[in-house]
C-alpha positions as a Markdown table, in Angstrom:
| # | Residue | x | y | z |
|---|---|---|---|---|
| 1 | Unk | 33.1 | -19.7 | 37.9 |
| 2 | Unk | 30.9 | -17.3 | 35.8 |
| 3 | Unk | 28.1 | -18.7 | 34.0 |
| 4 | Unk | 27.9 | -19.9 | 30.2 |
| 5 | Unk | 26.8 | -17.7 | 27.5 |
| 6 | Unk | 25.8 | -18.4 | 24.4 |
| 7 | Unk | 28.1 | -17.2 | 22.0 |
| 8 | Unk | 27.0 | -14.2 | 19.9 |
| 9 | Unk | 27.1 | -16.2 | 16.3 |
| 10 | Unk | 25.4 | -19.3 | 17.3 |
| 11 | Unk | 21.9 | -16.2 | 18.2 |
| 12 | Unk | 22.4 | -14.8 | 14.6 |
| 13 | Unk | 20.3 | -17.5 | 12.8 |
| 14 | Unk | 17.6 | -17.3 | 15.4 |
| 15 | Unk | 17.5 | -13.7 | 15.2 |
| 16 | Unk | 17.7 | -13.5 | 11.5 |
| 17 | Unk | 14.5 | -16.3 | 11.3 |
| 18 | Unk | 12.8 | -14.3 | 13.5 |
| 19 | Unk | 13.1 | -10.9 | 11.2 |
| 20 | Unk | 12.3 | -13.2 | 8.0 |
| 21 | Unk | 9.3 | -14.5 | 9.0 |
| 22 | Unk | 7.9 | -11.2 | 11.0 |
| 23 | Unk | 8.6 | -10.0 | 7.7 |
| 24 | Unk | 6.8 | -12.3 | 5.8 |
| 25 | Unk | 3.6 | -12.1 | 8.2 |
| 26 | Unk | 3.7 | -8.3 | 8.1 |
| 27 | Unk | 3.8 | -8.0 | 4.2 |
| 28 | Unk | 0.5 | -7.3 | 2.7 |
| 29 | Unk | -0.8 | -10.5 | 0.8 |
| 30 | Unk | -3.0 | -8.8 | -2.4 |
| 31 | Unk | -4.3 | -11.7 | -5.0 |
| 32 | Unk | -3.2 | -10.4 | -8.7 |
| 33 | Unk | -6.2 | -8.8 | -10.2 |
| 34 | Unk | -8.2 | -7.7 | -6.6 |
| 35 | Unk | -10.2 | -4.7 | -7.3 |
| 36 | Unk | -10.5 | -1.5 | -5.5 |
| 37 | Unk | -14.2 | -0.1 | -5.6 |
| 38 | Unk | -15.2 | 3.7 | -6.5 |
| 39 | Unk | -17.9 | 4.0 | -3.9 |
| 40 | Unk | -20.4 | 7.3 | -4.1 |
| 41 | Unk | -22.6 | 8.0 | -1.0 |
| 42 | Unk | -26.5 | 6.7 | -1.0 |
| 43 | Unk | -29.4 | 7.7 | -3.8 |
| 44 | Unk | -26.3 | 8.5 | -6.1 |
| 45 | Unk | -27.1 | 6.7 | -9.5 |
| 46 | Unk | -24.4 | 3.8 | -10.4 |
| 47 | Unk | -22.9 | 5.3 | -13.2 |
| 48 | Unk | -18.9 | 5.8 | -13.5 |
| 49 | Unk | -17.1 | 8.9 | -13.5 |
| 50 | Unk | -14.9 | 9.5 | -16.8 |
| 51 | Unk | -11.1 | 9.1 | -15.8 |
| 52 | Unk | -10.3 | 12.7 | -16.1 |
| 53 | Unk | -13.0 | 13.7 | -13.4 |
| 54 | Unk | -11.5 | 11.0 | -11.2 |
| 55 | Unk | -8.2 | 12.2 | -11.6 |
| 56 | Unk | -9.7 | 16.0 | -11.1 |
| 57 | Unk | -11.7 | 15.3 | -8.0 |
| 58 | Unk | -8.7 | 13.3 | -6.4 |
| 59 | Unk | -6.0 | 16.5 | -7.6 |
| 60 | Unk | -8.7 | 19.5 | -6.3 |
| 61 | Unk | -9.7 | 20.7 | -9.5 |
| 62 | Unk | -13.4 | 20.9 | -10.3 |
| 63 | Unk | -15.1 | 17.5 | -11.6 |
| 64 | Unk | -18.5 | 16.7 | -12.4 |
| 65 | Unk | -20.9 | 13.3 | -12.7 |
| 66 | Unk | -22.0 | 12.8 | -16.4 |
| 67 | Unk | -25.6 | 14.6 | -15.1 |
| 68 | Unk | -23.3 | 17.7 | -14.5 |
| 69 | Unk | -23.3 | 17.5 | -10.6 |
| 70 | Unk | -20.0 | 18.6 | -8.5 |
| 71 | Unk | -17.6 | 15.3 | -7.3 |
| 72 | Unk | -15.8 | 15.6 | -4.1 |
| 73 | Unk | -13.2 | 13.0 | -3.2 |
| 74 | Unk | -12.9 | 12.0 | 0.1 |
| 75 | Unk | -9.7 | 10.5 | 1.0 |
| 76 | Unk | -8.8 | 7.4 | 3.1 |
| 77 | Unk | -5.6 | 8.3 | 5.2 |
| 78 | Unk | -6.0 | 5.3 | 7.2 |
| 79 | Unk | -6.5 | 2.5 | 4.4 |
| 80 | Unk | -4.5 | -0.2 | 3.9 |
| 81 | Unk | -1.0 | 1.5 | 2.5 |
| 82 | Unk | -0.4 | -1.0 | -0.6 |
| 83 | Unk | -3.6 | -0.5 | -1.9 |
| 84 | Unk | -4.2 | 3.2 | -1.8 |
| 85 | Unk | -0.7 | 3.6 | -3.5 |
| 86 | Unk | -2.1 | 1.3 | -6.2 |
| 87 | Unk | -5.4 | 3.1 | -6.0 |
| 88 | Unk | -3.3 | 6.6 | -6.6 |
| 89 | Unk | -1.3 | 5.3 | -9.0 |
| 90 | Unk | -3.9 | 3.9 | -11.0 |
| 91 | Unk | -6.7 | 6.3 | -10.8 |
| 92 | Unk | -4.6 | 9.5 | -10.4 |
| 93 | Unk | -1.0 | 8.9 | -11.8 |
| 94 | Unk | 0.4 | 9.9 | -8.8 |
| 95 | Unk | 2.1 | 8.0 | -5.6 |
| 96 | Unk | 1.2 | 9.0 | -2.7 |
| 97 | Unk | 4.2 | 11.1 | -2.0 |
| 98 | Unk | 3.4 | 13.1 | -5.2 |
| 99 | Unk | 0.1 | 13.4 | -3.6 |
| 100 | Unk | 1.2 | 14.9 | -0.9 |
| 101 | Unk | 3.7 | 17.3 | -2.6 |
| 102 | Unk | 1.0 | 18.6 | -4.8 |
| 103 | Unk | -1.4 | 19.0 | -2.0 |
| 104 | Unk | 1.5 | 21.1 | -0.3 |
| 105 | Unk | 1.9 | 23.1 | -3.1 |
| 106 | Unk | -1.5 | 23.9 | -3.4 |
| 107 | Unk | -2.0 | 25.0 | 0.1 |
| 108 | Unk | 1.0 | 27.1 | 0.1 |
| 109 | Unk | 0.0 | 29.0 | -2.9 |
| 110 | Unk | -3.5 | 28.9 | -1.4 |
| 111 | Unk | -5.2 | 27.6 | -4.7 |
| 112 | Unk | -6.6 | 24.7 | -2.2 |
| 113 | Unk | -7.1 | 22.6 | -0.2 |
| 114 | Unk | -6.7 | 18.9 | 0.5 |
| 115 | Unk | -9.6 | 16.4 | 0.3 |
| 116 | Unk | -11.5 | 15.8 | 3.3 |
| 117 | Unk | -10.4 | 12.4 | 4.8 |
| 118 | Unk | -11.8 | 9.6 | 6.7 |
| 119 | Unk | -9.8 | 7.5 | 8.8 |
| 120 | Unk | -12.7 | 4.7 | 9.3 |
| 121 | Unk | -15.4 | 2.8 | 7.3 |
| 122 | Unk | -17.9 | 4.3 | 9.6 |
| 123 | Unk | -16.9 | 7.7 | 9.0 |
| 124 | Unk | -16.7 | 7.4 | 5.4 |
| 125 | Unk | -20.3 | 6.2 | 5.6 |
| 126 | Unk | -21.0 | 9.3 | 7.9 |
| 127 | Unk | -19.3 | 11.8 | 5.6 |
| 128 | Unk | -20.9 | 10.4 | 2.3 |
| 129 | Unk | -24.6 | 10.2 | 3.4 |
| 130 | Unk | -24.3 | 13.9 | 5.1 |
| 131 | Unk | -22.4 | 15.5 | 1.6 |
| 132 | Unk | -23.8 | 15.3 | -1.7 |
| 133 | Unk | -21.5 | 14.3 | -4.4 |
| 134 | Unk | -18.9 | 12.6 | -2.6 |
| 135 | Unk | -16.9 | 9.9 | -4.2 |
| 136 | Unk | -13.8 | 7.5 | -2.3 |
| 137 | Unk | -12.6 | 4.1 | -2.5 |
| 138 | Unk | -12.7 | 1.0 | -0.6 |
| 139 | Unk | -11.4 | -2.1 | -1.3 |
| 140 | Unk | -14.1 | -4.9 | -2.5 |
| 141 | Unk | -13.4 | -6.7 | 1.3 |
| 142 | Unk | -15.3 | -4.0 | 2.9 |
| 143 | Unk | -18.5 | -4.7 | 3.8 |
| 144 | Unk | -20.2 | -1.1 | 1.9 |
| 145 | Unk | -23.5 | -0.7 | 3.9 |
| 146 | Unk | -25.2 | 1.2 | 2.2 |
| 147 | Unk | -22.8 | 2.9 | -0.4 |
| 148 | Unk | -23.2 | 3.0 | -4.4 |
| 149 | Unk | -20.4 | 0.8 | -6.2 |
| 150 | Unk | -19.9 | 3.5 | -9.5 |
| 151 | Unk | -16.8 | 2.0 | -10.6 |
| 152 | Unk | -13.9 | -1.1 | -10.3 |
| 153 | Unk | -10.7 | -0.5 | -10.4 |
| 154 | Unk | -8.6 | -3.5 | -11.1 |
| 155 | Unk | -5.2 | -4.2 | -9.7 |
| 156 | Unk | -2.6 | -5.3 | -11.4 |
């Protein structure tokens, strides 16, 4: 006699429960109105950068601190998804697949190159107290340790 099987419809509602709440575990939970911070490295004065010099710094064009001092972005590759698309959106008026089409344009052409990017807090910290000028984002969870808030960015 071979053995019982469950029949394939009565597994369908398990399975499908199973999906639904992996997916709900898995989805980012942001509050409405959580801030992403503009973070510069150490000894940098706490004073924001204008829009267009965020957007600038972010696109590779030159961009300057009110006291006339170069910005350079560092991007975060590894950063929560969700937030950096709001973070680009917001800031830079860009997804991040526009991001990256512009960033490919620019290399191919050879007008430049892409930000430097760190995939960790701790390398972030590294890169910003090692280069003058830097600016990136972080969202206000992160502990900073030892970087200058210049700027929130709230999230709508």
């Amino acid at each position: 006699m071979p053995p019982s099987r469950t029949p394939r419809c009565s597994r369908l509602p398990r399975l499908l429960l199973g999906f639904l709440l992996g997916l709900n575990f898995a989805a980012p939970t942001h509050a409405l109105g959580e801030e992403i911070l503009l973070v510069a490295g150490p000894g940098r004065p706490a004073s924001p950068l204008s829009p267009d010099a965020l957007r600038d710094a972010f696109l590779g064009y030159p961009a300057h601190f009110e006291d006339g001092s170069t910005v350079k972005a560092i991007d975060r590759k590894n950063f929560d998804v969700e937030l950096r698309r709001k973070f680009f959106e917001k800031a830079v008026g860009k997804s991040p697949i526009q991001m990256k089409a512009h960033w490919s344009q620019l290399v191919f052409t050879g007008r430049g190159y892409p930000p430097r990017s760190a995939s960790s807090m701790e390398e972030l910290r590294a890169l910003m107290g090692t280069t003058p000028g830097t600016v990136s984002f972080v969202s206000a969870a992160e502990p900073l340790g030892g970087l200058v808030v210049i700027q929130r960015l709230k999230l709508d």
